[in-house]
N, C-alpha and C positions, 0 to 999 in steps of 0.2 A: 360172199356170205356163206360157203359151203363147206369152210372149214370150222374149226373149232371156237378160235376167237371172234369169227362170225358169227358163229351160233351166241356164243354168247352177250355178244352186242343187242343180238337183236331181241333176247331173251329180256336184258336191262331194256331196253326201247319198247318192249309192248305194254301198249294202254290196255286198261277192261274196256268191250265195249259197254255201251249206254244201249242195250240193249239184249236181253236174256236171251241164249239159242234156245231150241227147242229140243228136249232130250228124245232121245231113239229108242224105238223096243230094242228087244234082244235081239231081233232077226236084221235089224237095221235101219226100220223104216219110220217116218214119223207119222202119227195119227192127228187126225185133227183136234183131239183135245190137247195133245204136246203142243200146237200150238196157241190155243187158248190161253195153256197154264204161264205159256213165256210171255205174252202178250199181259195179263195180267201183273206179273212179276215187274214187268217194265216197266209198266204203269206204277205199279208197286214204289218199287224205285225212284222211279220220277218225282212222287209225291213227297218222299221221305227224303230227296237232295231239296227238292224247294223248302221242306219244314226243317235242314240241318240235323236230321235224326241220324242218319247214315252217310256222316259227311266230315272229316277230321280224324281228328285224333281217339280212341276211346273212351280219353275223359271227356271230348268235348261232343262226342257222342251221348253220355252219358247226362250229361248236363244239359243237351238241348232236349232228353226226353224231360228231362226231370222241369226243364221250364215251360215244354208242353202239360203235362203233371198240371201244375201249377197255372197255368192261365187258364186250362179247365174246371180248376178248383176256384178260380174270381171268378169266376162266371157262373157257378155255382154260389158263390158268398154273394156276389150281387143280387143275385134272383132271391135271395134268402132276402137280403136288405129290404128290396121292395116288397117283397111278400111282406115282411112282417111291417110296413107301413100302406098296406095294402094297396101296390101300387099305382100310390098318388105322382099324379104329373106333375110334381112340386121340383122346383129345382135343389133345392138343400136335400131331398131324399136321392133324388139322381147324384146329386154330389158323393152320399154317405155311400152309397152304393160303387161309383167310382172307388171311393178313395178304399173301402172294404175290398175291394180286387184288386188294387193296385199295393194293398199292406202283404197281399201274396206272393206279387212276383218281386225276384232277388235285382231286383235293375242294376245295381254295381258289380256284379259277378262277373260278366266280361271282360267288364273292364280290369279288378283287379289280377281276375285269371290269366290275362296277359301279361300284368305287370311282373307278375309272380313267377313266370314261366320266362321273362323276360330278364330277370334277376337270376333265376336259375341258371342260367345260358351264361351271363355273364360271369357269374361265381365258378361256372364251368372250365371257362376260356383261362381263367387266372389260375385252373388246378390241372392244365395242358392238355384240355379235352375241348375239343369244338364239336357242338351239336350241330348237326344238319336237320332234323327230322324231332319235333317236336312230341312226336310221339314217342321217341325213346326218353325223351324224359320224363314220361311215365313207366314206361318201361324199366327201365332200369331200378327202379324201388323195388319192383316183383322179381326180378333175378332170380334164380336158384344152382343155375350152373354155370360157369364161366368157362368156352374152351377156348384157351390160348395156344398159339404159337410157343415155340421156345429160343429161339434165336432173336434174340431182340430184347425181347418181347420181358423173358422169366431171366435171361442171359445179357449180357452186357453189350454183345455184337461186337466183340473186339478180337476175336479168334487166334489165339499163337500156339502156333506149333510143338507142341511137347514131349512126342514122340515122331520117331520113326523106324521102320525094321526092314532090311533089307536083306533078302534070306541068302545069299554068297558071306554076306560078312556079319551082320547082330543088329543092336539095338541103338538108337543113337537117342540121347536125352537132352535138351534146352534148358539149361535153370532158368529161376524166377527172374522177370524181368518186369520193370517197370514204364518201359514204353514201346510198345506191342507193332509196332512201325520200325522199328531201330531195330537192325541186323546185326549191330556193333556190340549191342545190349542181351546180356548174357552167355554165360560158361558152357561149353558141348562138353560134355562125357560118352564115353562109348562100351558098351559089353557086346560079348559074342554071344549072350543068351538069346532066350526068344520071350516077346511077352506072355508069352501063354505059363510059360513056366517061369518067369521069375517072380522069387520071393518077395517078404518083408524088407530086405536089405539083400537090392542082388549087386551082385561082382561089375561093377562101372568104375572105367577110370576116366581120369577129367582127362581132356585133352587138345591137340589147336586144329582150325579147320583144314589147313596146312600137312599137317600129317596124314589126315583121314583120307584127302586127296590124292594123296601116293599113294595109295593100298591097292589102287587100279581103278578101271574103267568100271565097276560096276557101278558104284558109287556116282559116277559122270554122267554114266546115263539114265540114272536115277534124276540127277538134279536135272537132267536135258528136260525131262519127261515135266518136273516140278517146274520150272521155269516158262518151259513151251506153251503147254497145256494149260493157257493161263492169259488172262488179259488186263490183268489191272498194270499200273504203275509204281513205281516203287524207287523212289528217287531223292536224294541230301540235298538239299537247299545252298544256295549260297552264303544264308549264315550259318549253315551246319545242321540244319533240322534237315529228318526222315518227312516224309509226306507219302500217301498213296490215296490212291483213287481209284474204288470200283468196289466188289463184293470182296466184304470179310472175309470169306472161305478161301478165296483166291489169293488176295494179303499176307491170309498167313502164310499160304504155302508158297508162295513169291519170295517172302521174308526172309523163309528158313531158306530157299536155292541163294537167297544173294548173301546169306552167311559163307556161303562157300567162293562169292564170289560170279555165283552162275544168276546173275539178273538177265531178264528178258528184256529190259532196256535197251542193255547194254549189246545183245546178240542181234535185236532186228532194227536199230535207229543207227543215227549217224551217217557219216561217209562212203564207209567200206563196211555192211553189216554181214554177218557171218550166216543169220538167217531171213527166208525169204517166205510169208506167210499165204498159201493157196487158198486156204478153205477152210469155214471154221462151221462147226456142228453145234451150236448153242447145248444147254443142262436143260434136257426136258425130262416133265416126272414121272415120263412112261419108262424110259429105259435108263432114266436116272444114271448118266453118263454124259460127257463134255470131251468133243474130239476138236482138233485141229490136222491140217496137213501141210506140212515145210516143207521147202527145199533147202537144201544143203547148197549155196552159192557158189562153194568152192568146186565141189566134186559133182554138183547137178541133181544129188542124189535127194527122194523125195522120201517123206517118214512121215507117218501119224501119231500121235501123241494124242492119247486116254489117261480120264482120270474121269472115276466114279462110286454110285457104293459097292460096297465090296464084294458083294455077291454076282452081281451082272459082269463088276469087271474079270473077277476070276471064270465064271463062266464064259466068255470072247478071247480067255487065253488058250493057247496051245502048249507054252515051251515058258521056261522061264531060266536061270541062270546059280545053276547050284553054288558054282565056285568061280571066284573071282578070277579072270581071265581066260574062263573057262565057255567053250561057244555053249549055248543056251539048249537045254537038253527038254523032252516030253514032259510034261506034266502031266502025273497022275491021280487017280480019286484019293489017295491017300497025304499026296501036299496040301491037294482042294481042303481037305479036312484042316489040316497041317496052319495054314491062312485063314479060315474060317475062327479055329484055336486062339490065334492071334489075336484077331480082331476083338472076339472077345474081350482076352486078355483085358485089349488096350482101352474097351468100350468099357470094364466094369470102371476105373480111375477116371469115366467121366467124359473120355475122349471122344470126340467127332472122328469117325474110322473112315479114309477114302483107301482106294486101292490106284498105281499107276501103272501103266500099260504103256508099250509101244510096238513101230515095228517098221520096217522098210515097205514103204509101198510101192512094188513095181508095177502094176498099173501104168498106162499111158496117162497123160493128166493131160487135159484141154481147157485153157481159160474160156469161163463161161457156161460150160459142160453144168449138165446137173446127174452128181456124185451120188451114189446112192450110199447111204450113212449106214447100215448093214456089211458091206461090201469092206469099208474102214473099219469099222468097228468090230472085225475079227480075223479068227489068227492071231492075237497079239502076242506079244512074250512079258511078262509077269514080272516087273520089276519093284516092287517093295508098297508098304501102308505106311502113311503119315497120319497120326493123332493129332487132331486141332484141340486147343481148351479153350471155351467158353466161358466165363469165371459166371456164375449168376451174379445178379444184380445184389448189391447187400440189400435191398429193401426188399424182395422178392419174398423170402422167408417167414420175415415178418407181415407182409402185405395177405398169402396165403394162409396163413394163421389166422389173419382178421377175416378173411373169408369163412373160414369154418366157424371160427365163433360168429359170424353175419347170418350161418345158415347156407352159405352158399359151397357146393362143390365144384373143384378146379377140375379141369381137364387137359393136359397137355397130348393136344395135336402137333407131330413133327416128323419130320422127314429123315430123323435120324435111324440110328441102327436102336435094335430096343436096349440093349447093355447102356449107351447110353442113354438114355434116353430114360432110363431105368435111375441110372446114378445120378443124373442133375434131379430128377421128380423126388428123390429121396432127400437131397439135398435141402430144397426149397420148403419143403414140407407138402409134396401133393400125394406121397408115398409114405406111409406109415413106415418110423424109424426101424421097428422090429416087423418084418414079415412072417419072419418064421410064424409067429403068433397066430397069423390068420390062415384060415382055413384055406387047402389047397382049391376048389372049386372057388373060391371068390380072389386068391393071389393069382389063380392062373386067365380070371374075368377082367381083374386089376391092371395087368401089364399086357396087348394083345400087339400082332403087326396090321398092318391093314389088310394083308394077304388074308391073316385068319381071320379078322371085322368082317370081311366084304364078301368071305366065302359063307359067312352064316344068313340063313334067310330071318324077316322081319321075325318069323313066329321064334326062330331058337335065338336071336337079339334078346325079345321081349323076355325070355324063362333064363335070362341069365340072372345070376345072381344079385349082382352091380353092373351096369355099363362100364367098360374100361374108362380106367383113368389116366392111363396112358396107351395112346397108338402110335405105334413106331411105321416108318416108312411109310408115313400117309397122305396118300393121295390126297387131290380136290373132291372127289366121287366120295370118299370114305368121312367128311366134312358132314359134307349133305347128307347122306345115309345116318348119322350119327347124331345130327341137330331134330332128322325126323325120329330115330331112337327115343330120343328126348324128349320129344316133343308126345308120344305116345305112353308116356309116363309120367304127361301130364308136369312137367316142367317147363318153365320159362327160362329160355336158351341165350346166351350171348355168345357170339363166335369172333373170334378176332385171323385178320385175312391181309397179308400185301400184294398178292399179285393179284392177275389177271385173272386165271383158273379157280381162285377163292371167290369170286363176284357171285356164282351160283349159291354158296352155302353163307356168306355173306345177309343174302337178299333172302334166304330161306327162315334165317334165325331171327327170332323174335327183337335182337338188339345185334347190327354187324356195326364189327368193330375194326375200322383200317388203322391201318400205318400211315404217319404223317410224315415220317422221313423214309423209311424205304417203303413206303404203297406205290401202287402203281397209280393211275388217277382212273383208270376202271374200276379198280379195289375202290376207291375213296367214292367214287358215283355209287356204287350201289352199298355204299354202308350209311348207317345212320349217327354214326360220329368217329370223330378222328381224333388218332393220339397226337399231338407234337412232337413227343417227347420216347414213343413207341415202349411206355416202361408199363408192366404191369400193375404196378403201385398207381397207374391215373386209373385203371380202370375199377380201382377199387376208392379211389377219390371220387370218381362217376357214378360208382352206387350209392355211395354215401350223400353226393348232391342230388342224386335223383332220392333218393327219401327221404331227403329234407324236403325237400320238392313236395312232392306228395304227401309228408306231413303238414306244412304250410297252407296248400291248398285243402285239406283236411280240417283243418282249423279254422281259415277263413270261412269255410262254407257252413261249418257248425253255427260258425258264432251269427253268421249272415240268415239260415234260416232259422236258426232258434228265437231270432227278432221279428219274422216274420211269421212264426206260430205266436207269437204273443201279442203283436199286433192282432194278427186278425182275429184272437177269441178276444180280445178286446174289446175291440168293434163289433164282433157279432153277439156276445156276452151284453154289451153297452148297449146293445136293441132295445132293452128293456126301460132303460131308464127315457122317460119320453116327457115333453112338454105340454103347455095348457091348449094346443091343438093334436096331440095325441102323434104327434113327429118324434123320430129317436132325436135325440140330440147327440152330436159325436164326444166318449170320452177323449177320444185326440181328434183335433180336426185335421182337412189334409194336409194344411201347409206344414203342420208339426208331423204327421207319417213322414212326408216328402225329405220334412229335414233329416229324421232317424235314421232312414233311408238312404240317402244322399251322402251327409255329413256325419252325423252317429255311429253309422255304421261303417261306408265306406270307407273314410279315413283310416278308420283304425285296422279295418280288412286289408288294406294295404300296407300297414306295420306288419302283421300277423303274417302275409305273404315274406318278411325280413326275415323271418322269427329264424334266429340261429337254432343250430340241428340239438337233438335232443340225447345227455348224454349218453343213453344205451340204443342209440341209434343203428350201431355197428352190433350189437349185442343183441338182438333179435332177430325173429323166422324173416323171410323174406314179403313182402304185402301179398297176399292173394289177388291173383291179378283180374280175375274173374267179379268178386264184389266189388273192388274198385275202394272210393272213398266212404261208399254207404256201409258201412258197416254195422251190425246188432246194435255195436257198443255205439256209434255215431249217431243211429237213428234213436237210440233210446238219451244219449244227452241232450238230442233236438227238441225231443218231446217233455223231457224233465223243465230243459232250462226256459223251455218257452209257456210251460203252464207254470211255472213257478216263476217269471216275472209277469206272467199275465196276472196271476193272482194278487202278485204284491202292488201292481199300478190297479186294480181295478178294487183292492182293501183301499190303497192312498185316496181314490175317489170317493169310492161309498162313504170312509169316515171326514173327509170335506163336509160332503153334503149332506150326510145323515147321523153320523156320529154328533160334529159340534153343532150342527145348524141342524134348521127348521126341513130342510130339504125341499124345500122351493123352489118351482124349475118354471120361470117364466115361457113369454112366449118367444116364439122365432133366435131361440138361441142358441142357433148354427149360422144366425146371418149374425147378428150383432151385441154387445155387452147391452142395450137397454130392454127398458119392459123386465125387470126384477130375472136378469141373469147373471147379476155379477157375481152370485153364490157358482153356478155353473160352472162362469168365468176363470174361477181360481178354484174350483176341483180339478176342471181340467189343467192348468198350469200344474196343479201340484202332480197329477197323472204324467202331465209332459214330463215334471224334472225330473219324477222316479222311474218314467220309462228310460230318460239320456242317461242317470244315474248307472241302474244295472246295465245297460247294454254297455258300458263303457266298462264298468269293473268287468262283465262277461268277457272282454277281449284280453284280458289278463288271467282270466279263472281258465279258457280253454286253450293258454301257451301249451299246457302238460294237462292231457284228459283225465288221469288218476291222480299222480301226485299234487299235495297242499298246496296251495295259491303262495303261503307261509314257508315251505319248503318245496322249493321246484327242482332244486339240483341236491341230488344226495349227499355231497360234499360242501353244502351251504350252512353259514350258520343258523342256525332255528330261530335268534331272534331279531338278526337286522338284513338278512340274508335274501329275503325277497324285497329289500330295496335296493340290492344290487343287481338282484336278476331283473327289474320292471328298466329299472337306466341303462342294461345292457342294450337291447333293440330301444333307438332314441325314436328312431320313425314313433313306433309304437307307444313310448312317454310321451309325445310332444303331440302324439295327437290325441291320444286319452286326456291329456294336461287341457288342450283347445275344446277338446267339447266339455270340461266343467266348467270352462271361464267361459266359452259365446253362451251358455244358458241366461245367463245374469243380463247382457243388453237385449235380446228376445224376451227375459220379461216384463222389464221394465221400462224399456225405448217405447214414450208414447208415440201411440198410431200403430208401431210394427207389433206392438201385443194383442192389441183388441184389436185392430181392424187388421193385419194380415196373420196372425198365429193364432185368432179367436179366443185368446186368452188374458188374465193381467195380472201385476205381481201379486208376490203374497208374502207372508210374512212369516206367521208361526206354525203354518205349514208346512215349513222344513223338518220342521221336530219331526213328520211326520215320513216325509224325505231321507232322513239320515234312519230314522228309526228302520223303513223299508230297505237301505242300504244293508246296515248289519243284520237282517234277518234273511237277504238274498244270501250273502257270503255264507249264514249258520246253514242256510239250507244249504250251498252250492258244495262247503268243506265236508258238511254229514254226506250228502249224495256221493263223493270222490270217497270219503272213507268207506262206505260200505262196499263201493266199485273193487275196492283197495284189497278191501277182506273176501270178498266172495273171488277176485282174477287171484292170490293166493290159494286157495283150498284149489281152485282149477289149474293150476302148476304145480301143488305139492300132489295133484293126486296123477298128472301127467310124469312128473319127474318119478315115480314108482319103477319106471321103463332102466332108469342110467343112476350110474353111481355121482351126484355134483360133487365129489372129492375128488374125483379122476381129470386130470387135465382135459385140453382143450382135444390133442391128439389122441389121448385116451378115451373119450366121449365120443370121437367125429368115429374110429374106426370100431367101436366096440357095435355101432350101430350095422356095421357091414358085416362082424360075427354073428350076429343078430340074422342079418336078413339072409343069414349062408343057411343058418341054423334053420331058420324056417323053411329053405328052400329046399334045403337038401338032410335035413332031418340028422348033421353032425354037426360038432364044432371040435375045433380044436383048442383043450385046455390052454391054459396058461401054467407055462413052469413057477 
């Protein structure tokens, strides 16, 4: 456990304890109130895992205070209840009092909020994302920055060889090919130029692999070095198909030696093989280099074979090979330069830059021996770069673009050279098309390597202008560093990780994101969801189902306590009205709460958890992840939509009993229809149906919290258009549809009206029903209009800041000319 991947095993493996240390003065010693205050805390603790307060997920955090909240508050409405029947040890006051605490708490909210979360996951799994961790599906609706990978990930992960330059003879070029396996597939041309300096249109002639081969051994031990240095497979099938197996990176450059014919198959397998493999030194990302050590079968003679990036490798050379046939002569600071040039070159067209090394190791070799990887790893002699291409994913581009219009900024974390690393970020769109444009202090924030990230302390991280958006050569360490970056400017982080060494920054970021085809299953333990499919386009399908998500849940919970602020001023409003022993009589009895409850509401909260995503879903800031679902605007349609079906079921009453009738309230009529209650009888019926009534239209009014009930999608037609959007979620028609038909045998099935629902039918008190219908919707469309007109003035007076004529990339970067400006008190115009 004392090395690295130990460490971080154990790091994945630690629980919190179930109990608080006790913190230390300065000098180091604990005092006996440190341990008082841990003592308490524990306690603390303890009390809040048995009440579910501090125990889950954040929203389920959130929701068991909130149904703490709430059973403090029945507890409070019951003591009202007996108060205002002075309480009497009657059982129908004890009931009212029940059933008034019980119109408070959400009793179906568990249950939907798993269905809903459970739907989620599912919706998930079919868009090539598996949730592990239920907490990231809240997560993910608050996103604000996504750091990605790029090999995979933003890239295709199909890697062919494009380039190569070997400085005895030039440049060698790969045309287009179409199957990135197949060595047969595609045209070599060759120039004596270098890439540093060639043009628009440089001097290449096409030419056979055959040829190139004669020109001498530089060339041979070029491809020794490409083939050697290498472990994948690369092999023609017997119906004639290419195959290989192991890392892309290695593929390619396997691909391009077996174009010449120098396959690694073909030198260490079979009968009589030519080479014999000692020792191999795996690609670690400290010194970012991959050795092996051969013998030469024939001759006994033993070699090491290097390949890495390009700076470590030309620093571990010595000598390298000016002129073809010519023995290998010193390397100076001004070749170093000379390769560096190169690389460039090859990096700004996009290329993946290694360098290849080799050398005779005369060293004694002993099987078994442990080789010190230093000792091989220099002296080498300098034999030529190979440019891999990457193509990006075609969805990549576009995927990134919805990111910035979502609000969210991309980060590409990679191990590349920054040239490239620079030219794919340009490509995809995570790099502004025009650089020139932006200010040198924020281009030079924009593009960083991890050398320069990790040489900056937190405080000169924090006065940067922008965090890089792109870090070349980066480490695991530079991850984490960077996720806490983030995390100090008050963002919500997503990281995406396939090894080992990512588990740390993984587990650090508010949302880790593995690889499901190349993660390692350490990577995938310590992330919170996994790609199938490893393309960036699912992790922007995973934002988009995580805010449906949390829209959903948004929705169900509005329309679930708006029902129960209406209830309960109901019931505690309905105190007043009292019979010929001075008893409240209930406007809804329990078993009708219970059903509202139950079936009214539940049902259709469970549509509502369906409810398809909304279409400017992708078009807006990310959720504040700190308020959660209670939002200004949430708490105040709780409050609107619940005193406003309160009022209209407790009008539908009063004008029963006191509008057309005499308002005569017999006796005992919370136990039964006789003794001159059937006036009662059928006010509260009528209260029941205009309570089922609106909470049913409520589960359609809060699909879209501003937009018309009448127009829910922008592109709907205005006059039949919300009968397409109500059929689209069927859950949610067929259960809206069920609770206005079970009204009808509830009121009329004798026994189950008057002796279990305390009620019985009615007649021309629908009038009164429908009337209370269309005057919820006049209130519910005025309340959304005016929502409408006042979040308008608060975006036209926001949008002041940005030009909305200027595209999407012209909007995302003019905000970082912005923040250069403020920082550094210049900008740089625009031509």
């Amino acid at each position: 456990m004392h090395t690295e991947i130990g460490s971080i095993a154990a790091a994945l493996r630690k629980k919190d304890s179930k109990f608080r240390s006790p913190k230390q003065s300065k000098d180091g010693t604990v005092k006996p109130h440190h341990y008082i205050e841990a003592t308490v805390l524990t306690v603390t603790d303890a009390v809040g895992h048995f009440l579910g307060v501090n125990v889950g997920t954040p929203l389920q955090k959130k929701l068991a205070r909130l149904a703490l909240l709430l059973f403090f508050i029945a507890i409070i409405c019951a003591i009202i209840v007996l108060g205002a029947n002075n309480f009497r040890n009657r059982q129908e006051v004890i009931i009212y009092a029940v059933a008034t605490g019980l119109s408070m708490i959400p009793a179906s909210l568990v249950v939907v909020l798993t269905i809903t979360m459970a739907a989620g996951t599912k919706r998930m799994v079919e868009r090539n994302v598996i949730v592990r961790s239920l907490r990231s599906l809240e997560a993910l609706g608050g996103v604000t920055d996504i750091c990605s990978d790029k090999t995979g990930t933003l890239t295709q992960g199909k890697m062919v060889a494009k380039k190569a330059w070997i400085p005895a003879t030039g440049t060698y070029t790969i045309g287009e090919t179409s199957e990135p396996f197949n060595p047969t597939m595609g045209n070599i041309s060759f120039g004596t130029h270098e890439p540093r300096l060639q043009g628009e249109n440089p001097e290449e002639k096409e030419t056979s692999y055959e040829e190139l081969l004669s020109e001498g051994d530089v060339i041979k031990e070029y491809l020794r070095v490409a083939s050697l240095a290498n472990l994948v497979n690369v092999h023609q099938t017997d119906e004639g198909n290419w195959n290989a197996r192991g890392d892309p990176t290695e593929i390619a450059i396997q691909v391009f030696a077996t174009r010449f014919n120098w396959n690694r198959r073909a030198s260490v397998a079979g009968d009589n093989p030519a080479w014999k493999m000692l020792s191999e030194f795996p690609f670690d990302s400290d010194v970012k280099k991959m050795s092996v050590l051969y013998q030469d079968i024939k001759t006994k003679e033993t070699f090491a074979f290097t390949k890495g990036a390009v700076e470590r490798i030309i620093a571990s050379c010595t000598s390298y090979v000016a002129k073809s046939n010519e023995e290998p002569i010193e390397i100076t600071e001004e070749f170093r330069e000379q390769v560096l040039e190169n690389m460039e070159g090859l990096a700004k067209l996009g290329l993946r830059v290694l360098a290849l090394a080799s050398r005779r190791y005369g060293e004694e070799f002993e099987e078994g021996a442990e080789i010190d990887r230093t000792v091989i790893e220099n002296n080498l002699v300098f034999r030529g770069l190979i440019g891999l291409y990457d193509p990006p994913r075609p969805e990549s581009a576009s995927s990134v673009r919805k990111c910035h219009e979502a609000g969210i900024a991309v980060h590409m974390l990679t191990g590349d050279h920054p040239g490239t690393a620079r030219a794919i970020a340009a490509q995809v769109g995570i790099l502004p098309s025009k650089m020139d444009l932006i200010s040198k202090d924020v281009a030079d924030a924009m593009v960083m390597t991890a050398s320069q990230f990790d040489q900056l302390s937190d405080d000169e991280i924090d006065k940067l202008p922008v965090l890089p958006l792109v870090i070349a050569r980066c480490a695991p360490n530079t991850k984490v560093r960077m996720i806490d970056a983030l995390h100090r400017r008050g963002k919500y982080a997503a990281m995406t990780g396939d090894g080992v060494n990512d588990s740390p920054s993984l587990s650090r970021a508010d949302v880790g994101i593995a690889m499901g085809q190349a993660g390692s299953d350490v990577a995938k333990d310590a992330s919170d969801i996994i790609l199938t499919d490893d393309n960036f386009a699912s992790i922007l399908a995973a934002v988009e189902e995580g805010r449906r998500t949390f829209d959903n849940i948004q929705k169900f919970v509005l329309h679930l306590l708006s029902q129960n602020v209406a209830q309960a001023l109901i019931l505690l409003i309905g105190l007043v009205f009292k019979d010929g022993e001075n008893i409240s009589v209930f406007p809804l009895s329990p078993v009708e709460i219970m059903w509202i409850i139950m079936v009214t509401s539940g049902i259709p909260d469970m549509g509502l958890g369906f409810e398809r995503a909304a279409p400017d879903i992708l078009s807006r800031p990310p959720q504040d992840s700190k308020k959660g679902i209670f939002t200004w605007e949430v708490c105040c349609d709780m409050l609107f939509y619940g005193i406003w079906i309160a009022a209209l079921c407790l009008a539908s009453f009063v004008l029963v009993l006191y509008g057309f009738e005499d308002g005569f309230i017999g006796y005992r009529c919370n136990e039964s229809i006789s003794d001159g209650c059937d006036l009662i009888f059928r006010a509260r019926a009528t209260c029941f149906a205009t309570m089922t009534w609106l909470s049913l239209f409520l589960a359609w009014e809060v699909i879209n919290l501003r937009r018309s009930f009448f127009h829910m999608r922008p592109d709907g037609n205005r006059l039949y258009g919300w009968m397409k959007d109500v059929w689209t979620n069927k859950f949610l028609f067929v259960a809206v549809m069920a609770g206005f038909v079970l009204i009808f045998p509830l009121l009329y099935i004798p026994g189950l009206d008057d002796v279990v629902f305390k009620h019985t039918g009615i007649s021309w008190e629908w009038g009164i029903v429908f009337i209370a219908a269309l005057l919820f919707f006049l209130g519910a469309e005025s309340y959304k209009f005016g929502k409408r007109v006042y979040f308008r003035r608060q975006e036209s007076r926001k949008a002041t800041s940005g030009d909305p004529s200027l595209g999407i990339e012209e909007r995302v970067f003019q905000r970082y000319l912005t923040e250069s400006s403020m920082s550094s008190g210049g900008m740089k115009e625009k031509a």
